[in-house]
N, C-alpha and C positions, 0 to 999 in steps of 0.2 A: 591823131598820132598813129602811125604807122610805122612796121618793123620793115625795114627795108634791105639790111643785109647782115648777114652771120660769116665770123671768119675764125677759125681756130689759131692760135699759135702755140707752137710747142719751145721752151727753152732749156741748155742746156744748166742744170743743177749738181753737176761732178757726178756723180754715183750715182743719179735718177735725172729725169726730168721732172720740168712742172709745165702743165699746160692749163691755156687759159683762152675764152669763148670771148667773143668781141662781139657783141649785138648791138646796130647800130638805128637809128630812127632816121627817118625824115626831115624831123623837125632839129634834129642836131643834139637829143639827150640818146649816148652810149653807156651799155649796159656790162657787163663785166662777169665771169664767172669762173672758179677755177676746177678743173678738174683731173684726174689720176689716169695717165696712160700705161702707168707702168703696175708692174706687181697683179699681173690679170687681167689687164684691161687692153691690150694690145688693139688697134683698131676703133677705140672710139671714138675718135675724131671724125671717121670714116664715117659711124653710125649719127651723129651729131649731122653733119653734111647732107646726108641720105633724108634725113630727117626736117631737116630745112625749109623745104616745100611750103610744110604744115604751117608753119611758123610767118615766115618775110608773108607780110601783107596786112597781118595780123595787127591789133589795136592790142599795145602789150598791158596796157592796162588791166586785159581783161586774161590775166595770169591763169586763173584757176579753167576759165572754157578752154583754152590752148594747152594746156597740161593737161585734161581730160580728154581733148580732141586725140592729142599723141597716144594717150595709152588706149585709146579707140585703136589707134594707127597701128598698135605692136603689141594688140593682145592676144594673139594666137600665141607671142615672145616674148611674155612681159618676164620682168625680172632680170637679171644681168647688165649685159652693156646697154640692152634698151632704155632700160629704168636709168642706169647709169648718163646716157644722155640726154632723156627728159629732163635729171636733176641738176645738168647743167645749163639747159637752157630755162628751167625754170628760176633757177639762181640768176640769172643772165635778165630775166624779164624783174626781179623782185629789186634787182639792184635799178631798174628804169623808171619803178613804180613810187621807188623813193625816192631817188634825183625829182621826178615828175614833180610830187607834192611838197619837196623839200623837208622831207624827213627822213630819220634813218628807217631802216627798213622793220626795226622791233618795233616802232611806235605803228608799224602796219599791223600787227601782231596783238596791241593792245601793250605792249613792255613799253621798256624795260621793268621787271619786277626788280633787280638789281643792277647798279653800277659797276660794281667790282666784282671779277669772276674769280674765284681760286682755280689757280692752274698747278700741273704738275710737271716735272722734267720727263720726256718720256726716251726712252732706248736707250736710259743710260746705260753709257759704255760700250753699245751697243755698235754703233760706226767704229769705236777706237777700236775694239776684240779684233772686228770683224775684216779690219784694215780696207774700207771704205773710205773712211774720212783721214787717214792717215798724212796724207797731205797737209790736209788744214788744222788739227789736234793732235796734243801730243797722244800715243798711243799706250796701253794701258799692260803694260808686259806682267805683273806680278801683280800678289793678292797684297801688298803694300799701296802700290800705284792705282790698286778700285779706290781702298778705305780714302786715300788721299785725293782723287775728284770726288767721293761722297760728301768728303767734308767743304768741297767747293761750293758743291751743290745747294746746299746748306749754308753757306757764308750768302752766297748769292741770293740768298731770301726764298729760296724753294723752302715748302712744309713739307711737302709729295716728290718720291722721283719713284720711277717702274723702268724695272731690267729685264732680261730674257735668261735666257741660259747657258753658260759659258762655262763647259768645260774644261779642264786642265790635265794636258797629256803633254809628254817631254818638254815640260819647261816653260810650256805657251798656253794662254788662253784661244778657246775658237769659240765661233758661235754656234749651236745646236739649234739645226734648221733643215730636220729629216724631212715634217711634213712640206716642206719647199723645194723636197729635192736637192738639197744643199751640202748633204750629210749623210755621213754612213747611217745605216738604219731605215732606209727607208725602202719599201714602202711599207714593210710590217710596224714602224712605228710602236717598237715595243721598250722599254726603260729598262735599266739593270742598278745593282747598287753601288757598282763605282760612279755614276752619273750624277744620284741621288747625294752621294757622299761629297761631289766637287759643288752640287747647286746647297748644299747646306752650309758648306764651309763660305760659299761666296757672300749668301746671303746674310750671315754671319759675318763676316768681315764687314760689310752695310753698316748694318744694326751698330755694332762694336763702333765704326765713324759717326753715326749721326744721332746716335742717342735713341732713348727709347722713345719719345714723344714723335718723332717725326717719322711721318706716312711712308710705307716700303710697298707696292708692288709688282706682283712676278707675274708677267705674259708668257703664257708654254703655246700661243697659239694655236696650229694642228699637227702638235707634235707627238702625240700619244693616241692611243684609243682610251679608252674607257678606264680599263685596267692600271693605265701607266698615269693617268691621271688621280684616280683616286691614291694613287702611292706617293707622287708628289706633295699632294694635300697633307697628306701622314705627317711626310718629311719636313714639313717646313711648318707645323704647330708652331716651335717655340720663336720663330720671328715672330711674330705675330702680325702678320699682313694687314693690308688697308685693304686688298683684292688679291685674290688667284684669277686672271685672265683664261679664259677658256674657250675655243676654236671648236664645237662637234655641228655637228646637223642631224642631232639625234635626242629631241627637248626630253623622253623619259630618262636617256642617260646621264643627261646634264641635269637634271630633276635629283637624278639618284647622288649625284655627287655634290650636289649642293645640301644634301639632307645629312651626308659625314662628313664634309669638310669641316678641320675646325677654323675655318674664315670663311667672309663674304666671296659669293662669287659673282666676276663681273663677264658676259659674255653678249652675243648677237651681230659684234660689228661686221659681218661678210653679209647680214640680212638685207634683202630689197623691200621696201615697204609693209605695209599694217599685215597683210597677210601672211606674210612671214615671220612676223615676230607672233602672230594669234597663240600657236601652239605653245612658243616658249612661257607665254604670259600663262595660258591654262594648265599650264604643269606645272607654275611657279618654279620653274627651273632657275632663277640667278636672282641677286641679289642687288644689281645693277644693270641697267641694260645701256648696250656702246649701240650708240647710232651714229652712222657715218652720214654727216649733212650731205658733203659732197656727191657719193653717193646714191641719195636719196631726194635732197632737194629740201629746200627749207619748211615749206610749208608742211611737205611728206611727214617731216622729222618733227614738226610740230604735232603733228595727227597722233604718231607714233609716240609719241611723249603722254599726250592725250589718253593713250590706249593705257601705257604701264599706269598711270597717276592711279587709274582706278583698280588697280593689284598692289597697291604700297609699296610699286618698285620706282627707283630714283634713274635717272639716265644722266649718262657721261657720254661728250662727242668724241668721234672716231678722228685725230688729228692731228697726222703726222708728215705734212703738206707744207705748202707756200704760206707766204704772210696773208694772199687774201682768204685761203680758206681757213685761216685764224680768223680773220675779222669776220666771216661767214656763219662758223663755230660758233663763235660771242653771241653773234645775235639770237640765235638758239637757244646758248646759257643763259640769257640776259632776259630772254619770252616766257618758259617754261615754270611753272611751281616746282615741279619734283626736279632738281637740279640738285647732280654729285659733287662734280670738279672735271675741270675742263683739260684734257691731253695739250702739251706741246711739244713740239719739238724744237731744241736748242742748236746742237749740231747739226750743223746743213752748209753748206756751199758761202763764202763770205760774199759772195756778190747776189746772195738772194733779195738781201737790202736792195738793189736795185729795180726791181723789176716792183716794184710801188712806190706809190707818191706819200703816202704816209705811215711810215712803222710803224707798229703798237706799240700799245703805252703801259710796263708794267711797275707796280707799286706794291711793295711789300707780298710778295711772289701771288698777283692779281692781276691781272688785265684788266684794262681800263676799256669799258665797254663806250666804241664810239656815238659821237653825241652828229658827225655830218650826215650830210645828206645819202642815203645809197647805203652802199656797206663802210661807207666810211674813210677808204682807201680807193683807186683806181692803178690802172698798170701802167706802166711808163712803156709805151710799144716800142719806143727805139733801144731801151735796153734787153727787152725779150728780144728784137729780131738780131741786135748784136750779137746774141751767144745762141745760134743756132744749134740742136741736136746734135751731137756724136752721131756720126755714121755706122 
């Protein structure tokens, strides 16, 4: 068996793209993988392409020599969109390795340890504030109109949902998104206490919809330093969080603030592979560590899973993506012993359904960890090349 050809496609998803790796064989078994062009990653496809060579000729079988040949190939640059492409063609070859034996791709892994993943609703309200998804949902104008998709959220069988930060100035919610450039305050990224005051009152509106049992957490991303961080933490005690999400590249700061938060802290997901999370792991800096499969790659985020298990830290995947790097995700959650609960994302574009052959399966706010061949799903390429990129 031989790889024979790699094709990238990018499709439009309203407010983002999703794009997805097409690895094809000789012998007639294609390979599948999806990955993140947007949010940072501008040009990876480009680095995917570049990277190719290595690859076509290749016997994909043999995943783990070709994924070490590549970071042979971009180790003077490992880390970023390099790492970011290897982990999509290693997903791309892992999904060929399972078609091959007809198995799903955890049972490569020795999994599933479980069938049913607990998931969470993630960016709630996040596209309505932000009028991203405005089109497709209704949009969330007053602290009446949160409490009231909280309580959806919660009929719909979620345990878990996680919001961000939304503001309330003349009448309107926006979304607080300085470390993105998004928002006043940046780049000093410093917090003040009318801020603090509108993220308690929201968070609070939550809790008040969904009761006290069921799981709340808040992503601040990289929106603070240091300082502005440990003052959120303060703020938000009496929710009583499932996680504070946390965004530094600084493991004794994030150390220091995991030691007075009064909640768990969950952070790492911008990490590239084992070497990157090392530090976080020896400061015991968080309480959960996010790995981004996509990312990283599956086997990577196995490794990495591997590394936290022996510091008593649990990991949660980074996943706020298409349907296949949900079924990608799974397979992660479905391998791993130290498993949190698994990110999804709800609102997104209505014709994402499209663009796979088989939707996930959820049960009582659970993904149903696929039992086919592969990752379980493939993409419908006539419906990716239908809705070509926004110019």
């Amino acid at each position: 068996m031989k790889i024979d050809h790699m094709e990238c496609m990018i499709a439009d998803a309203g407010w983002r793209t999703f794009s997805f790796l097409k690895m094809s064989t000789a012998c007639g078994i294609t390979g599948w993988s999806e990955y993140n062009e947007d949010f940072g990653s501008k040009g990876l496809s480009d680095v995917i392409r570049a990277l190719s060579p290595l690859v076509i000729g290749a016997d994909p079988r043999a995943s783990e020599a070709i994924v070490a040949r590549l970071h042979v190939g971009t180790r003077q640059a490992r880390g970023g969109l390099n790492q970011q492409a290897i982990a999509a063609i290693e997903n791309a070859l892992l999904d060929i390795r399972g078609k091959e034996a007809g198995k799903p791709v955890h049972a490569l892994f020795g999994g599933p340890i479980r069938d049913r993943i607990p998931v969470y609703w993630s960016h709630f309200g996040t596209y309505r504030v932000s009028g991203r998804s405005t089109q497709f949902f209704r949009p969330i104008a007053d602290y009446e109109a949160l409490g009231r998709h909280a309580e959806e959220v919660k009929a719909a069988g979620f345990r878990c949902l996680k919001t961000n930060i939304f503001p309330w100035k003349d009448g309107a919610f926006s979304q607080y998104a300085p470390g993105f450039g998004r928002a006043a305050g940046w780049p000093e990224l410093n917090w003040d206490n009318a801020l603090l005051g509108d993220l308690t009152r929201e968070l609070m509106t939550i809790r008040d919809a969904v009761g006290p049992e069921m799981g709340i957490m808040l992503d601040t991303n990289i929106h603070f330093k240091t300082e502005g961080f440990l003052r959120v933490a303060a703020a938000v005690e009496p929710i009583g969080l499932t996680w504070l999400e946390i965004d530094t590249h600084d493991p004794p700061s994030l150390a220091m603030i995991r030691g007075r938060a009064p909640c768990p802290i969950a952070s790492c997901e911008t990490l590239h592979g084992r070497r990157d999370f090392k530090p976080y792991l020896e400061q015991y800096a968080m309480d959960v560590a996010i790995v981004d499969v996509p990312w990283n790659g599956l086997g990577e985020s196995i490794k990495i899973a591997s590394m936290c298990d022996a510091y008593e830290v649990n990991c949660a995947p980074h996943n706020f993506y298409g349907h296949l790097c949900s079924f990608i995700s799974a397979h992660f959650c479905a391998t791993i012993p130290n498993f949190r609960i698994m990110e999804i994302d709800i609102d997104s574009c209505p014709w994402r359904d499209e663009f796979v052959t088989n939707l996930p399966t959820f049960e009582n706010g659970c993904f149903v960890v696929p039992t086919a061949a592969g990752w379980g799903t493939d993409i419908n390429e006539a419906a990716v090349r239908a809705r070509p990129p926004k110019s």
